[in-house]
Structures are given as structure tokens and as C-alpha cells.
N, C-alpha and C positions, 0 to 999 in steps of 0.2 A: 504494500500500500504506500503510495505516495503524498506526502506531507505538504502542503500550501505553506506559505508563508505571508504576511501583510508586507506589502514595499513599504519599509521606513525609513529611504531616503527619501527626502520631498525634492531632488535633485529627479533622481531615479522616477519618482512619481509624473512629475512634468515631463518628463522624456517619454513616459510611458501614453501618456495624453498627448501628444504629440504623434508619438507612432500612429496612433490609432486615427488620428485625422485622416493621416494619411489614405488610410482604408477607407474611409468615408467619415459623415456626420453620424451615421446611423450607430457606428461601433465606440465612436468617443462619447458620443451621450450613453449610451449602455453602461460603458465604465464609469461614464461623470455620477449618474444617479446612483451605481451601486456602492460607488465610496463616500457618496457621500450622504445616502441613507441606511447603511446597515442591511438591505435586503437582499434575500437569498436569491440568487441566479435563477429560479423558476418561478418567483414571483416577479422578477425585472420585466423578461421576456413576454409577459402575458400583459404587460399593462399596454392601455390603448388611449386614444386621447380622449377620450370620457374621464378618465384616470389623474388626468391635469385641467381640462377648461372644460364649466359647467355647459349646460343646453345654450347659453346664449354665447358662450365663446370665451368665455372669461375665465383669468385664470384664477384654479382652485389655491386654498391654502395651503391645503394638506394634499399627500398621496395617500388613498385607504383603501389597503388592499385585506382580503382572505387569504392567509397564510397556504401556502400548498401545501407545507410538512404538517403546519400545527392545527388547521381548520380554525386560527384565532383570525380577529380584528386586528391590522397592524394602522398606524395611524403616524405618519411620518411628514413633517412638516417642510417647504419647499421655502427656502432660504435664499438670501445672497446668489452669486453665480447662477448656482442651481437655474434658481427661477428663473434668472435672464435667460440663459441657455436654453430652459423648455421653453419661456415664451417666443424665442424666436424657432426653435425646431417644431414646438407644433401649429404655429398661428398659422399655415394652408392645411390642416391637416383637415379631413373630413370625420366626422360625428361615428365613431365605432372604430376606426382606423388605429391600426396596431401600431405603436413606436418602434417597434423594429422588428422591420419584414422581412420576409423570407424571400427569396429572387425566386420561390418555386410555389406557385400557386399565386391568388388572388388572395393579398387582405389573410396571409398569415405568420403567424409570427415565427422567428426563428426556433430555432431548439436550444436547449443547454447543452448540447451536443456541438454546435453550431457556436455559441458563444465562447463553451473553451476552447475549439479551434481558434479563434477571431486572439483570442486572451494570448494563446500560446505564444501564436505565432510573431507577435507585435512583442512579446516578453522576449522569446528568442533574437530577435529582430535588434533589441536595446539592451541583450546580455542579461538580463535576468534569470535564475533558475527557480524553483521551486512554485510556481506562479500554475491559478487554475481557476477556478471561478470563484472558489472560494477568497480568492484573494481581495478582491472587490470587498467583502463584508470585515474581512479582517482588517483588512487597510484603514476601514472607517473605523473599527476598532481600538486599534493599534493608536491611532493620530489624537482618535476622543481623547482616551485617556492620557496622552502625553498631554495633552492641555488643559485637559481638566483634575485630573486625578481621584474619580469618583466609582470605583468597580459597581457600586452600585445601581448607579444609573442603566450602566455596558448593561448591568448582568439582567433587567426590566427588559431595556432593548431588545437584547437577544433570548429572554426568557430563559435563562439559562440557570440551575437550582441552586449554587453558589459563586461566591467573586473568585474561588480559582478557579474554576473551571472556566469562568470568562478571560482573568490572566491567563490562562496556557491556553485558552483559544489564541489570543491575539499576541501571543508569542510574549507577552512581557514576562513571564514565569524564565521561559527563555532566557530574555535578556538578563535577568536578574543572575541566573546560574553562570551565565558567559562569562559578568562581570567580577564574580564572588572568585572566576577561577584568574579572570584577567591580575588580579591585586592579589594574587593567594603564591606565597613562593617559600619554601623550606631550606 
């Protein structure tokens, strides 16, 4: 089994947003909203523009989706960048229209299958290893709490049953052990 990791360079990170332009708008907003809402790769994929601007066009506050793993209410709020970025990726979008389509069929959306292709290849592309879809959720992980330093919120977020299991999600458990050995000498 292979381990994901969150990008905690913000160097790394911009490079990584960048790659992805490159591939289109479709695949740099995929990445934009998944780090920068915590949401899992099969609830990205599924959202449509109903999802960001209400019946008459306008944009929503929140993103609120049905959990796919958890059948919960997720309630994620659209921010700074974020919102600029979706106001201008969905303002031609038509009323049911998937945020990121698929080149095969009509008005369907990509797969997670299709995302971590899109993730790898741009991580490969910029030198990254250990990078998957999961890396998107970690990422937003990873950065919260470097700025905030509140496990408890993370562990709400991610619903997750204690704040380590949310540390050694987002690799600060990690980091913590790296550094204990970095300063540690006999």
C-alpha cells in the first residue's frame, strides 16, 4: 500500500498549481477546491454548478455536499481566492453542469480514477513523490494547522475520532518524529 503525503512546501505547492494550469482550468480548480476545503476526491468530482451559484446565478456561501464515504452533511464555506476562482470558472456554466467533465460523454463528470491520473502526472511533472488524491485533503490539513494550531477543529473537519489520528493523517505526527531524530545524537 502506498502512503500520500500533504505538499508542505508552499514553494512546491505553487509549482504544483501551476503544473496543472497547464493541463487546463478544469484540473487547477479540482486541486484549488480540494486544498483548500478538506474534501474527499469523490465528493470534488461530483459537484456541479448548482453546488456554487443559487437558481438565479449567484454565488453561494457555502459548498454543501453528502458525504460519499460518510452519508453526513459537509458544509464548507467559499472564501478569498477560492470564491474569485469559482466565480469566474462557473459564471457560463449552465444550471446542473458538472465542474469537471469528463471528454467522454455528455455532462459527466470525471472519475477518481481520472483525477489521480491528472494529480500524478503534474506531481511527476514538478518532482514530487508520494502524491494521490488524497493529497489534496491532507494538504488543506497539513497548512490549517501550521496556522492555526487547533487539532480540534482538523479532527470536526475530517470527522475523525481523535486529534492523533488527525496528526498522523496530515503527517504532523511525522514531522514531529523526523525532528525528535533531526536534534537527537549520542
Amino acid at each position: 500500500m502506498n502512503f500520500v503525503q500533504p505538499i508542505r512546501d508552499k514553494n512546491k505547492l505553487e509549482e504544483m498549481k501551476e503544473e496543472l494550469k497547464k493541463s487546463g482550468t478544469r484540473n487547477y480548480m479540482m486541486f484549488l477546491i480540494g486544498i483548500n476545503s478538506g474534501m474527499r476526491v469523490s465528493d470534488i468530482v461530483g459537484l456541479n454548478r448548482d453546488d456554487i451559484r443559487d437558481e438565479y446565478g449567484n454565488m453561494r456561501s457555502h459548498i454543501t455536499v453528502i458525504e460519499k464515504k460518510t452519508k453526513k452533511i459537509k458544509k464548507f464555506p467559499i472564501y478569498n481566492d477560492l470564491y474569485t476562482e469559482l466565480e469566474k470558472y462557473t459564471r457560463n456554466m449552465n444550471q446542473g453542469e458538472y465542474l469537471f467533465q469528463s471528454q467522454i460523454g455528455t455532462n459527466k463528470p470525471i472519475t477518481t480514477t481520472q483525477a489521480y491520473r491528472i494529480l500524478k502526472k503534474a506531481s511527476v511533472n514538478i518532482g514530487l513523490t508520494e502524491v494521490g488524491t488524497h493529497t489534496m485533503r491532507k494538504t488543506f490539513g497539513y497548512h490549517h494547522y501550521q496556522q492555526y494550531h487547533d487539532e480540534a477543529v482538523l479532527q470536526t473537519i475530517y470527522n475523525h475520532s481523535s486529534p492523533s489520528i488527525t496528526l498522523r493523517y496530515i503527517g504532523i505526527s511525522q514531522d514531529e518524529i523526523d525532528n525528535s531524530y533531526r536534534n537527537f545524537s549520542l
